[in-house]
C-alpha positions as CSV (number, residue, x, y, z in Angstrom):
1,X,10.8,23.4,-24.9
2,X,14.2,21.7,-25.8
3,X,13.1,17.7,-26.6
4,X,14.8,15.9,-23.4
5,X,18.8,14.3,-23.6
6,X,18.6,10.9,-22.1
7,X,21.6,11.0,-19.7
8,X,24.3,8.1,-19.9
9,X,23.6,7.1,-16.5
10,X,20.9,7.5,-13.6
11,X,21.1,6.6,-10.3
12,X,19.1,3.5,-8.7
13,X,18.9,0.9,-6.3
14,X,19.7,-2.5,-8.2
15,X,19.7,-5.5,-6.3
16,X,21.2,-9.2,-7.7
17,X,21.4,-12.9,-6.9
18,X,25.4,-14.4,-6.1
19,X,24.8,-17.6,-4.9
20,X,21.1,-17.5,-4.2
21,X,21.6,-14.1,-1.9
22,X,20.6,-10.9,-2.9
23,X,23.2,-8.2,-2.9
24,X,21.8,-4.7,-2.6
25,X,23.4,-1.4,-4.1
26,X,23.0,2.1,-5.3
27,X,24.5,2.3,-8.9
28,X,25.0,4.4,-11.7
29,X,22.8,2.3,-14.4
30,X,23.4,2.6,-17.9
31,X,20.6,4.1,-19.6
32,X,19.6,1.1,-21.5
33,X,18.5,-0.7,-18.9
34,X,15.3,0.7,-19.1
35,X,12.5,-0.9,-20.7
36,X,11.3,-0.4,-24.1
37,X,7.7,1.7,-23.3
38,X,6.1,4.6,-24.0
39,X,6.6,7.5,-21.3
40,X,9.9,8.1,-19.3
41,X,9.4,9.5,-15.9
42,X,11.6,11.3,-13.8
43,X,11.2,10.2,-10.2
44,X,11.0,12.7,-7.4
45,X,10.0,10.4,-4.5
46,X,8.9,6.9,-4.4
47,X,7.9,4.9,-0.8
48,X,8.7,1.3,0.5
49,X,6.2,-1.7,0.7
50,X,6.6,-5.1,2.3
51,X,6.3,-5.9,-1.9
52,X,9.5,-3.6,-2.3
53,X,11.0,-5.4,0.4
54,X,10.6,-9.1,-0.8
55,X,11.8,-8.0,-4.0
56,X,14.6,-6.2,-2.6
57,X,15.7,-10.0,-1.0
58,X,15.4,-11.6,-4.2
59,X,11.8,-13.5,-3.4
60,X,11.3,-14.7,-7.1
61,X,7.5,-14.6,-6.0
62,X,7.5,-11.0,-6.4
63,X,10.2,-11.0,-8.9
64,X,11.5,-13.6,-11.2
65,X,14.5,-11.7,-13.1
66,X,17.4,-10.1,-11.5
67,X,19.2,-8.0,-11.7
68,X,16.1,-5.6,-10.6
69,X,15.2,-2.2,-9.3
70,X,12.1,-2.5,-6.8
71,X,9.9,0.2,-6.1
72,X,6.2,-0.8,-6.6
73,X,5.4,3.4,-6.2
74,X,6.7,6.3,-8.2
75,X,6.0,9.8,-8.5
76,X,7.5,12.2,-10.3
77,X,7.3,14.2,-14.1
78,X,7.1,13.2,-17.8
79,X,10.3,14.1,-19.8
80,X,9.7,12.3,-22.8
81,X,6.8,10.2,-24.1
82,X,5.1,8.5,-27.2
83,X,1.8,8.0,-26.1
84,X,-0.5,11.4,-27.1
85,X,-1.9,11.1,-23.5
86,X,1.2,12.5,-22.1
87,X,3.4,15.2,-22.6
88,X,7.0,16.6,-21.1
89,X,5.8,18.5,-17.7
90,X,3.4,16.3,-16.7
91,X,3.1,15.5,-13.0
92,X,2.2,12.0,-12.9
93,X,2.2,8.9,-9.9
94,X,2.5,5.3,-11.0
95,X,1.4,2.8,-8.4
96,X,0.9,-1.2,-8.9
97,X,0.8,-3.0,-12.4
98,X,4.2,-4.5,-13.0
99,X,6.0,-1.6,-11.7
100,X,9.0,-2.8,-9.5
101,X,7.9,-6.5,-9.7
102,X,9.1,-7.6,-13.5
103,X,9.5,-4.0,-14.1
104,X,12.0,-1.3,-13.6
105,X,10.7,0.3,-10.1
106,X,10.5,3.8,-8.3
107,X,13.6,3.2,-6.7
108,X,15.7,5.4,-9.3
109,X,15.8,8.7,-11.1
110,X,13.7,7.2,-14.1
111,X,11.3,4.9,-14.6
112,X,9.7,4.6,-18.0
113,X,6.5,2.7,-17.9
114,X,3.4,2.4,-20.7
115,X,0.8,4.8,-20.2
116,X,-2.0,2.8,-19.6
117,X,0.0,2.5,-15.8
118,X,-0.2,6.8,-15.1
119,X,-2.5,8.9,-13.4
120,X,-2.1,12.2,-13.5
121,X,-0.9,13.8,-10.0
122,X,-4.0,16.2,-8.7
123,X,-2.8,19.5,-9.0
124,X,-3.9,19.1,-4.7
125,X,-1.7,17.0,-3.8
126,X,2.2,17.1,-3.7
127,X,4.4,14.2,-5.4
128,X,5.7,13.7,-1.2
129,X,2.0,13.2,-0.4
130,X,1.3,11.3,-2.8
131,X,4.1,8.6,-2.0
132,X,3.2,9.2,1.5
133,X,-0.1,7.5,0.4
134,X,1.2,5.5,-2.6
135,X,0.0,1.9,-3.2
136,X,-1.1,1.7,0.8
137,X,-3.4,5.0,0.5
138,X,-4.8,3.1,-2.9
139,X,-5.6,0.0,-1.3
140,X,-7.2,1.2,2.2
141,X,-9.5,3.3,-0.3
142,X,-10.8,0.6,-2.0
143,X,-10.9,-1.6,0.9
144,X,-13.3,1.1,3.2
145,X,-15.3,2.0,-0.6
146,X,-16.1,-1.8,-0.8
147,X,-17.2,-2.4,2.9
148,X,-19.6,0.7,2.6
149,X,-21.1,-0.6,-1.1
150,X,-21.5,-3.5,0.8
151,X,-23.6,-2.4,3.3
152,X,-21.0,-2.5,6.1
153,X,-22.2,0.8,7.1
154,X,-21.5,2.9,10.7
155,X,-24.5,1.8,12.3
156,X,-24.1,-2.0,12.1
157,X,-21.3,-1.2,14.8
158,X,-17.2,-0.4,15.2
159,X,-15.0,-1.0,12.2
160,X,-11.5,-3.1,12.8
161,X,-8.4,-2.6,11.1
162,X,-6.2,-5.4,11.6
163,X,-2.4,-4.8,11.1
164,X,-3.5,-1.2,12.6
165,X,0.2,0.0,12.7
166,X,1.7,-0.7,9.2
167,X,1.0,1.0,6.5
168,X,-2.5,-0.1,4.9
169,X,-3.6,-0.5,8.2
170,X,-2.4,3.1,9.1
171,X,-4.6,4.7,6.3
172,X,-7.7,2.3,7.0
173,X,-7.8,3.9,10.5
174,X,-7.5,7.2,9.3
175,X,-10.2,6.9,6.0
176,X,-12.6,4.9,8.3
177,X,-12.7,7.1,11.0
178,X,-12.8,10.3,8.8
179,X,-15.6,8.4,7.2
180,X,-17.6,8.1,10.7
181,X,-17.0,4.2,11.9
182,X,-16.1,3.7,15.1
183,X,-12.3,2.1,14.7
184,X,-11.0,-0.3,16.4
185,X,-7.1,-1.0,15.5
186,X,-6.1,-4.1,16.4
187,X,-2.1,-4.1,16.5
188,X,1.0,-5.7,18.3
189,X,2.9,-2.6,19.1
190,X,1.4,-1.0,22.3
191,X,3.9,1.6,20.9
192,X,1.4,2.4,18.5
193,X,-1.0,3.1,20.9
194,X,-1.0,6.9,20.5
195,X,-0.3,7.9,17.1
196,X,-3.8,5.3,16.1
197,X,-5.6,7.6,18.8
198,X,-4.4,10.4,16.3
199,X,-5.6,9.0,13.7
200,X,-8.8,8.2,15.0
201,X,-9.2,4.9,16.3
202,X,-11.4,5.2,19.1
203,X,-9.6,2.2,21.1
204,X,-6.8,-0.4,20.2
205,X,-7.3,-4.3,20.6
206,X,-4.0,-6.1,21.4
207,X,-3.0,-8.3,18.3
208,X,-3.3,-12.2,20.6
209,X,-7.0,-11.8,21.0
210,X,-7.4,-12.1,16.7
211,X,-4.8,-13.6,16.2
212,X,-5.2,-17.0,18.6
213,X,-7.5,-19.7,16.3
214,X,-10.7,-20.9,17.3
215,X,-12.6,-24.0,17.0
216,X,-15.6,-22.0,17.0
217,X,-17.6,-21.5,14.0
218,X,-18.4,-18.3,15.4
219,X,-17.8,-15.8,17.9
220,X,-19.9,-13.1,19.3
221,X,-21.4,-10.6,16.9
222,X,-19.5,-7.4,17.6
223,X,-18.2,-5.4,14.6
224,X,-19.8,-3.9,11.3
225,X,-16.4,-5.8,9.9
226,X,-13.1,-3.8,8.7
227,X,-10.3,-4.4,6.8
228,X,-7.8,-7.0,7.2
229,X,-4.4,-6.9,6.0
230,X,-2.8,-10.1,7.8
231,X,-5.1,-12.7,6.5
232,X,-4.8,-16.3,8.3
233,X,-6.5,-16.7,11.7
234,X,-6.6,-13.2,12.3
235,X,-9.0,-12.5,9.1
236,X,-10.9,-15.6,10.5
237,X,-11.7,-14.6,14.1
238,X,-12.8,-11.2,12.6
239,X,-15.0,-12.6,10.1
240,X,-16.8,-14.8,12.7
241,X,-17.4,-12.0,14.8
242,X,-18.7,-9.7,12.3
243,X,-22.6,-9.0,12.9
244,X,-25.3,-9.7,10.5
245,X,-25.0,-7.9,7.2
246,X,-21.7,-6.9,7.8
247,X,-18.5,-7.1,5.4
248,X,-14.7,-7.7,5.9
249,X,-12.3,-6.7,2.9
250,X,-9.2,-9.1,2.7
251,X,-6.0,-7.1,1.2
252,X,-3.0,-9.3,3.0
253,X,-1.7,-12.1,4.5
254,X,1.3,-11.6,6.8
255,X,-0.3,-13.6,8.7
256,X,-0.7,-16.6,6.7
257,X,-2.8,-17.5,3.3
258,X,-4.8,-20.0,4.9
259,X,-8.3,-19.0,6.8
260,X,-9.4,-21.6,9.3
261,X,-12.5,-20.7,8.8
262,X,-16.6,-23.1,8.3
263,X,-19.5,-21.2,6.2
264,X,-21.2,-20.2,8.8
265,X,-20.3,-16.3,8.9
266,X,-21.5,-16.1,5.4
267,X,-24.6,-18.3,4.8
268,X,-26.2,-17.6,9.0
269,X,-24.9,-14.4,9.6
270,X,-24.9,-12.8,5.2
271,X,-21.1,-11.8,6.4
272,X,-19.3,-10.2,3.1
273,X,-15.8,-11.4,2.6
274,X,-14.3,-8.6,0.0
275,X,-11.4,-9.5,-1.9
276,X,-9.5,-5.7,-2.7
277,X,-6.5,-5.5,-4.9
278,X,-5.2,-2.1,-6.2
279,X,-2.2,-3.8,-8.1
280,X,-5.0,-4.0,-10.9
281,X,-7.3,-1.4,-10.1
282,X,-9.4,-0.2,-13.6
283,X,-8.2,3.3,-14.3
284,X,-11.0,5.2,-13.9
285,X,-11.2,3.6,-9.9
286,X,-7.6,4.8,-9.5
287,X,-8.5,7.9,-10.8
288,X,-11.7,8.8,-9.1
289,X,-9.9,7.4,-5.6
290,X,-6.6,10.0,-6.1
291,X,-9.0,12.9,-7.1
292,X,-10.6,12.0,-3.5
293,X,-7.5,11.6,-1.5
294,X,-6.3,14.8,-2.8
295,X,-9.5,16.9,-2.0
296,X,-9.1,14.9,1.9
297,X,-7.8,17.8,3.9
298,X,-8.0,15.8,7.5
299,X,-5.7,12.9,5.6
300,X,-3.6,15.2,4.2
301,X,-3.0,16.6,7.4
302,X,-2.3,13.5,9.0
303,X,0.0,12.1,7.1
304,X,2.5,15.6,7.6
305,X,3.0,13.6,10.8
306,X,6.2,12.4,11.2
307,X,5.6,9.3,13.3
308,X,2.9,8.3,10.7
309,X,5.2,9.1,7.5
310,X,9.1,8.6,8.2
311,X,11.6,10.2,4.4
312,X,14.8,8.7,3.7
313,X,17.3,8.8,0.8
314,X,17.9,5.9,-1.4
315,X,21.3,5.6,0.0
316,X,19.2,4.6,3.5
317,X,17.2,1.6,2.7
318,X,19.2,-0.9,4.3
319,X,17.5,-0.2,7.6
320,X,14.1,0.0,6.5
321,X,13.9,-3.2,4.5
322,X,14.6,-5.3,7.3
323,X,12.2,-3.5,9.3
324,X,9.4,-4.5,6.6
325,X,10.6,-7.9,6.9
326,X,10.5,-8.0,10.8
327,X,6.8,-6.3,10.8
328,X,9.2,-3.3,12.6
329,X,7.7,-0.6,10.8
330,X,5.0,1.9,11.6
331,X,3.1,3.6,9.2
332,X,5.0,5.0,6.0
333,X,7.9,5.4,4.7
334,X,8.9,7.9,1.4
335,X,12.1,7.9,-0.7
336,X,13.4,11.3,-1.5
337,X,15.2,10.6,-5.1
């Protein structure tokens, strides 16, 4: 095989700072504006997060340095590479790390990323599904693998997904049902209604009755726990009305980063709060989670759906940003590059 020509451009989204606002673009990048490490990739499709979308408005948060490419998701094939792990032909996905914060993101032809960040692509699962799961199908994974180590089991009652509609939440429904809980997808789009009946949430609680604080320490005991992904009051109400023994993971805070919230779920009721983040998942988790997601035929059918999973063209973003923003969007959304 003929060693791989670097072309003198690639296409990418590159987004800068004039005046303090972020001006957004699809270029033709030099190809030195890569970073120095060890395996290039070339992108096939990629997929936008709320992450992608604050670094896409130049929230020095998420990223400090401009100008930037976002894209915290890529998946795509080796075409060159120094680290004797990988080799030109490989299908890979990159998901998390620094990708697209500090780091040249999926939104491009290229990325090239150390090693230490790849996992190989099942042979299972296509590069589209695996950016129509990407860093959202990671992180509901790992939130409904810690609930169950934790004892959060079916029996102890229904499961809720808070955020139901977006895209962790999405996945959470689908995982948790296909895993035998009793869902209960709390949301603020009655739109939504439907496609979480699809995915098999059993019944949908409207987004006001988690989301209103309480002065109560606790509430009544009604759920095995779930997964958040707004944090704020909403993570607190859920929490207080968790039963005995059950466990809540935490992976967001749309909703805010403070929890009004006593000790009393945790030290009357043994409530589990679990923290989940995928951005620094160990390898072999990452691993072990995409060999399962791969091998999940009901989730892989699912997510052909095209309410659930929504492909667009780098040249289309505009749109789609400021529906991440907004809260606008439901379910998924992949990049064709």
């Amino acid at each position: 095989m003929a060693a791989f020509v670097p072309p003198a451009t690639y296409r990418a989204l590159r987004v800068s700072l004039e005046d303090g606002a972020a001006r957004r673009a699809v270029l033709d990048v030099p190809w030195s504006v890569l970073p120095d490490h060890d395996v290039t990739v070339r992108v096939s499709h990629s997929s936008l997060n709320y992450k992608d979308a604050l670094s896409a408005s130049g929230n020095r948060g998420v990223t400090r340095d401009y100008p930037h490419t976002p894209g915290i998701d890529a998946a795509g094939t080796v075409v060159a590479s120094r680290d004797p792990r990988f080799a030109e032909g490989d299908a890979v996905v990159c998901t998390g790390f620094d990708l697209g914060m500090g780091t040249a993101g999926g939104l491009a032809k290229y990325v090239r990323v150390p090693g230490d960040w790849l996992v190989r692509r099942p042979a299972a699962l296509s590069a589209r599904d695996a950016m129509a799961l990407g860093t959202a199908g990671l992180t509901a994974a790992l939130a409904v693998d810690r609930m169950a180590a934790a004892g959060a089991t079916a029996d102890l009652g229904p499961a809720v997904v808070t955020g139901a509609s977006g895209g962790v939440g999405s996945l959470a429904v689908a995982l948790l049902a296909g895993a035998g809980y009793e869902v209960v997808a709390s949301t603020g789009k009655a739109a939504a209604a439907e496609l979480l009946g699809r995915l098999g949430a059993a019944r949908t609680l409207p987004r006001a009755e988690l989301a209103t604080e309480s002065q109560r320490p606790l509430l009544s005991a009604q759920y095995a726990g779930g997964v958040d992904t707004v944090g704020g009051a909403t993570l607190a109400n859920l929490l207080k009305s968790t039963a005995i023994g059950g466990a809540v993971a935490a992976c967001g805070l749309v909703g805010g980063s403070d929890v009004p919230l006593t000790a009393f779920p945790f030290i009357l009721r043994g409530v589990a709060l679990l923290g989940v983040d995928s951005q620094h998942a160990p390898m072999a988790v990452r691993e072990a989670v995409w060999e399962r997601l791969a091998t999940d035929a009901r989730l892989l059918g699912l997510v052909q759906d095209a309410e659930l999973v929504r492909e667009t063209g780098l040249d289309a973003l505009e749109e789609p940003f400021a529906a991440l923003l907004a809260g606008g969007v439901t379910g998924r959304i992949v990049v064709r590059l």
